[in-house]
C-alpha positions in Angstrom: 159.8 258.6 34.9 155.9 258.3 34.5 156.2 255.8 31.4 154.7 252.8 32.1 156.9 250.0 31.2 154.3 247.0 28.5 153.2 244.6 31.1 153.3 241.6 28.0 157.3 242.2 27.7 157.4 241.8 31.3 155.9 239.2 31.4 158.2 237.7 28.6 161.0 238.1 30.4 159.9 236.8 33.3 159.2 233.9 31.8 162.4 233.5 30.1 164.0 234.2 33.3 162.5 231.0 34.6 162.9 229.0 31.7 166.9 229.9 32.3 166.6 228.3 35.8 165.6 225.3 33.7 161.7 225.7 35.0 158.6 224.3 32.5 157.1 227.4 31.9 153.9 227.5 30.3 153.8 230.2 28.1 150.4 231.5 27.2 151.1 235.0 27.2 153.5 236.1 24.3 151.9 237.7 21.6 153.5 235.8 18.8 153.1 233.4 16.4 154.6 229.8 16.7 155.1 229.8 12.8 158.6 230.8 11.2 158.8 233.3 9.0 158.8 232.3 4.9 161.3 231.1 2.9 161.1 234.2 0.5 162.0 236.7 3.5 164.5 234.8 4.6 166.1 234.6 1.1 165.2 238.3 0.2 167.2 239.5 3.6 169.9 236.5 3.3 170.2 238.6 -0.5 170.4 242.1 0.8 173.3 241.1 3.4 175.1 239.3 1.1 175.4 242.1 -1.4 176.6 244.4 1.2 174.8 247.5 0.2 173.0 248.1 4.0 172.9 251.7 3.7 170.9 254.3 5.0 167.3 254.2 2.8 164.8 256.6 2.5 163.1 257.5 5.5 160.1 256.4 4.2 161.1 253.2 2.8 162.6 251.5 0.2 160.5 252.0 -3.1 160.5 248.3 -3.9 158.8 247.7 -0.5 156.4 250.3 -0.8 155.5 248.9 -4.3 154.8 245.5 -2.6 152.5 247.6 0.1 150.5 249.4 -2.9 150.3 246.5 -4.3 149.3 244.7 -1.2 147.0 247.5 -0.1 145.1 247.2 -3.7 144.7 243.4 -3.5 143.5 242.8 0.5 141.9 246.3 0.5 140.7 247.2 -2.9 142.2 250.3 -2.8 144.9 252.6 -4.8 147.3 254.6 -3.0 150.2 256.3 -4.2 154.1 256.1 -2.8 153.1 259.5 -1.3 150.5 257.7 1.1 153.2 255.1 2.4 155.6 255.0 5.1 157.2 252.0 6.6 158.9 252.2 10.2 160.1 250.1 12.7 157.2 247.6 13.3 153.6 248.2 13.7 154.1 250.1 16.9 156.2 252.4 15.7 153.9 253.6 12.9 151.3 253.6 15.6 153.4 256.3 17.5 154.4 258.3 14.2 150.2 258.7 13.9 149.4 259.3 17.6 152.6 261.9 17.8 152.0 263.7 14.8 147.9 264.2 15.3 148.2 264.9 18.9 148.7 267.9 21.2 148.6 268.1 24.7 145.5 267.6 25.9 144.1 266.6 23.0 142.1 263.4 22.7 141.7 259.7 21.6 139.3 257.3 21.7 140.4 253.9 22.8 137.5 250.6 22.7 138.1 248.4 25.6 139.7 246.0 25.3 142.4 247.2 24.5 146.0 246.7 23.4 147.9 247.7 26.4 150.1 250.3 24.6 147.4 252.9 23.2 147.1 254.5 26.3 150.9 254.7 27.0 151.6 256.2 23.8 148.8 258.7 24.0 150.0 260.1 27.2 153.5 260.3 26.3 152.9 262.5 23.8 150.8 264.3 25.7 147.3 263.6 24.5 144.4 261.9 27.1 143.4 258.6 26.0 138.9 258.7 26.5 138.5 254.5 27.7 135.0 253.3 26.0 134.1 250.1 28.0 130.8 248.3 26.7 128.8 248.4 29.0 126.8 245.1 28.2 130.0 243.7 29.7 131.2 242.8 26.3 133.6 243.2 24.2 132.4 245.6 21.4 131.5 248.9 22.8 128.2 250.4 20.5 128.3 253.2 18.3 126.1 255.0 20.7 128.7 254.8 23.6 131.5 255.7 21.3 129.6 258.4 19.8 129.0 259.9 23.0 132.7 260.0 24.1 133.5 262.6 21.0 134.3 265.8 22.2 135.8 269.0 20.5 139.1 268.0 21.8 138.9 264.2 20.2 141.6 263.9 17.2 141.1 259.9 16.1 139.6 256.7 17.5 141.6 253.5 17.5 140.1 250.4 15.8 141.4 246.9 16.6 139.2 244.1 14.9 140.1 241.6 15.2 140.9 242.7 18.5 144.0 242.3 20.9 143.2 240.5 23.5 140.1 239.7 23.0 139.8 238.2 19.7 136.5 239.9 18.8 135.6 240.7 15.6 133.7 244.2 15.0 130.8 244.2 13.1 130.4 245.5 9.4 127.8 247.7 10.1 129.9 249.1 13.1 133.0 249.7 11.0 130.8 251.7 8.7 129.0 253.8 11.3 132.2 254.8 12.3 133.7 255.9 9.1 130.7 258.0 8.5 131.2 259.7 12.1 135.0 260.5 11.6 134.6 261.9 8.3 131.9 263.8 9.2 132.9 265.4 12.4 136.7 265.7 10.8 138.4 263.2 13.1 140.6 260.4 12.2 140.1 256.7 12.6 142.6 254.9 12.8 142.6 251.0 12.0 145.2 248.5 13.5 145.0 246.1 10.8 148.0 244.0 11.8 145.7 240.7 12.2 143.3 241.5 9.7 143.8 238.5 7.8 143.4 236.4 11.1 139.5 235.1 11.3 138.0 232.2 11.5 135.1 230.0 10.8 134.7 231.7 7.2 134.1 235.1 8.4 135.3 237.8 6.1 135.3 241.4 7.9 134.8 244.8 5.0 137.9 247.3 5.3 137.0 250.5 6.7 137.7 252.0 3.1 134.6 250.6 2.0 132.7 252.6 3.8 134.1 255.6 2.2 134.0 256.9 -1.1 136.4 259.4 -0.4 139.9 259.3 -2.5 143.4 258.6 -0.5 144.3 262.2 -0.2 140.8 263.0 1.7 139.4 260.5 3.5 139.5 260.1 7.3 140.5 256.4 7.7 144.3 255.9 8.0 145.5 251.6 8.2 148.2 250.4 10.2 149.7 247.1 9.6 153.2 244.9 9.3 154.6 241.6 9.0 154.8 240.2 12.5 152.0 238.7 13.1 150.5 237.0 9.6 154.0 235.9 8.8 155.7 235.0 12.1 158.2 238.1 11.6 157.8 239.6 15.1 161.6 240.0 14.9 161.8 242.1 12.0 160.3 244.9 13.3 158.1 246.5 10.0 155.0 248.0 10.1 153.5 250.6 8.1 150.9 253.5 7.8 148.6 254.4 4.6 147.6 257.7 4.9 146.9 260.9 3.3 150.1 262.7 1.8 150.2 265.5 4.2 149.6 262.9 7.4 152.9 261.0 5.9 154.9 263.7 5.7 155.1 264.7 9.2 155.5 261.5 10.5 158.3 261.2 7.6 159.6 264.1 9.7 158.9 262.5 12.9 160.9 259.0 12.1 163.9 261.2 10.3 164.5 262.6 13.6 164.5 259.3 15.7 164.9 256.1 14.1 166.5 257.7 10.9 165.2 254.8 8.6 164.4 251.1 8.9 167.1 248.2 8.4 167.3 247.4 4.7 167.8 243.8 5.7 164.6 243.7 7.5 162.7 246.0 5.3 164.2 243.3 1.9 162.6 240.5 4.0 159.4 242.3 4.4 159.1 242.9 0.7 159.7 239.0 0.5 157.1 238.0 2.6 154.6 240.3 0.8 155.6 239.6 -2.8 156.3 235.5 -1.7 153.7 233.0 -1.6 150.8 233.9 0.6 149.5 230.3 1.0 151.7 230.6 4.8 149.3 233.2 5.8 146.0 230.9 4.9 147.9 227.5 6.7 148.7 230.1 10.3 145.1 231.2 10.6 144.0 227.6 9.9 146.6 226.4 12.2 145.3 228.8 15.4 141.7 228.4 14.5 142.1 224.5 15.2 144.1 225.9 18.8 140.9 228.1 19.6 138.8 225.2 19.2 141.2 223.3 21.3 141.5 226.2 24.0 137.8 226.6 24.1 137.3 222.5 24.8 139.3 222.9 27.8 137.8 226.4 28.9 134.3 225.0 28.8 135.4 222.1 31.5 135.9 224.5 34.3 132.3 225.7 35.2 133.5 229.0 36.9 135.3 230.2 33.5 133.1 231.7 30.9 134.5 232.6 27.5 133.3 234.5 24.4 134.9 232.4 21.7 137.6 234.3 19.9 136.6 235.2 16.2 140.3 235.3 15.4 143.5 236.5 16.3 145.3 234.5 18.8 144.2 234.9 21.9 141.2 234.7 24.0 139.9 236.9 27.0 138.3 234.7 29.2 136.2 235.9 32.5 137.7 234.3 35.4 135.9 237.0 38.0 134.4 233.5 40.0 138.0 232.8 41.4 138.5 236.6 42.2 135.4 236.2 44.4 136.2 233.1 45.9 139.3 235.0 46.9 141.7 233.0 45.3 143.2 236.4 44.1 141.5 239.9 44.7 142.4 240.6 41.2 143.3 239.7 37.7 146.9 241.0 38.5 147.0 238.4 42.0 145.5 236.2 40.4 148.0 236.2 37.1 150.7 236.3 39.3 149.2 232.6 41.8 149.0 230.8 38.3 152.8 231.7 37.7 154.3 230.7 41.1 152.4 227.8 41.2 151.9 226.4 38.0 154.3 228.3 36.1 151.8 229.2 33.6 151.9 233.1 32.2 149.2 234.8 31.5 148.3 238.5 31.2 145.8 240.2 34.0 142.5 241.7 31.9 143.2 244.8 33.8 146.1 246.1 31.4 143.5 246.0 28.9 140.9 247.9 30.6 138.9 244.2 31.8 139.0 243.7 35.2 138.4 239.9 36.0 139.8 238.4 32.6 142.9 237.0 31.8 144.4 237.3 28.2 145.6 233.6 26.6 
């Protein structure tokens, strides 16, 4: 099989393989949250198994969940969108497949910013599409609007946006966001924005949606959102993401999910719908929480003069440039030298190259 199996789950179990032999693993590789998740999904799910109506739902979702994502959808993104525009699946990747599955056919193509998550590609080419790689090349790690403009062919069908971005931390610019809303809506392409740590940015910094750069309605405007539980509310577990889109855009990937998954867990989808409608104080007191680690994590970075760094403007992780000790030939590269730091400090890490960065190493 030419699927490529996700290098961070891997790496996740390799670690909890070693941590079953009963070895300290440092574990600076997982792509989760230390934070439980709230009260009010724990309750909401506790609820919904209790009464023992676990059914099938709608494909789409449970209307009382998608009324929470309306409603979240109007307060983080000023927006209105209708039931219609709304389909919740199993996670954030999941949705992310639905999109890529339904817009895509072979040979068609999508453009991916490095760095990148390390599933974009994958999914692209299992549905038969060509992921186009934009790599700044100011060594970087926001490609310009020039370079992504110029990888937009006749065959291009979206460009994927992750700001703040996995595994780099970097926040896009405003006036980036907007150039690209104005491109995909005026050469008919899609962009589509993983949102799922949009809340996630430090040091007072307040990133514009994408949907204010358009004054296009739901039904006709280019920009579709991604986003999910997992990683605000420490629900990686749950598995629910979901897509706003345009009505015709959710009903094939309705028709996509109805022949695989079916529907989501009503269990997981109740907790969801607690965690959006609950107190939202938990999401402010995690992003203060890993902004204080940042600072931490840059401390220590900036006491090894061969690492060099660009400070993280939020998510979780940081991407930092450890090319000196692939020279040195402690490692010929990020993959060796990922796997040294393992066998002999048991510390995980993820090599840069699964995210299109050579050299780095995701923490």
């Amino acid at each position: 099989c030419s699927i490529a199996e996700s290098p961070t789950l891997r790496l996740n179990e390799e670690a909890r393989l070693l941590r079953e032999r009963g070895e300290p693993v440092i574990h600076l590789g997982i792509g989760e949250p230390k934070n439980k998740a709230p009260i009010t999904a724990i309750l909401s799910s506790a609820a919904k198994l209790s009464s023992g109506d676990v059914k099938y739902t709608p494909t789409d979702g449970l209307p009382s969940l998608k009324k929470a994502i309306i409603r979240y959808t109007e307060d983080n993104y000023n927006r209105i969108v209708s039931p219609y525009n709304v389909i919740v699946s199993e996670g954030a990747k999941q949705s992310l497949f639905n999109i890529i599955f339904t817009l895509c056919n072979p040979q068609d193509e999508i453009i991916v910013l490095a760095p990148y998550w390390v599933s974009y590609p994958e999914i692209i080419r299992m549905v038969g599409g060509i992921p186009v790689i934009v790599t700044p090349e100011d060594g970087g790690f926001v490609p310009s609007f020039e370079e992504i403009e110029r990888a937009v062919s006749s065959y291009t069908k979206a460009i994927i946006v992750n700001s703040p971005n996995n595994p780099s931390g970097a926040v896009y610019p405003d006036e980036l966001i907007a150039e690209l809303v104005e491109l995909c809506e005026s050469k008919g392409i899609y962009l589509i924005c993983d949102d799922i740590y949009h809340k996630l940015v430090f040091d007072g910094r307040v990133p514009a949606p994408a949907y204010k750069f358009t004054n296009k309605d739901a039904e006709n405007t280019k920009v579709i959102v991604v986003n999910g539980v997992a990683k605000l509310y420490g629900m990686t577990g749950f598995r629910i993401g979901w897509v706003v889109a345009n009505r015709k855009m959710v009903e094939v990937m309705i028709n996509v999910q109805s022949q695989t998954t079916t529907c989501v867990s009503p269990v997981m989808q109740a907790a969801a719908e607690g965690a959006l409608t609950g107190m939202q104080s938990v999401v402010e007191s995690l992003r203060l929480s890993i902004q204080n680690n940042r600072d931490v994590l840059m401390q220590e970075l900036h006491s090894f003069t061969d690492v060099h760094c660009v400070k993280p403007g939020g998510t979780f992780y940081a991407l930092p440039d450890f090319r000196a000790y692939v020279r040195k030939s402690v490692a010929k590269d990020s993959v060796e030298l990922s796997n040294f730091l393992l066998k002999r400090t048991l510390v995980v890490t993820v090599p840069g190259r699964e995210f299109g960065m050579e050299g780095h190493l995701r923490l």
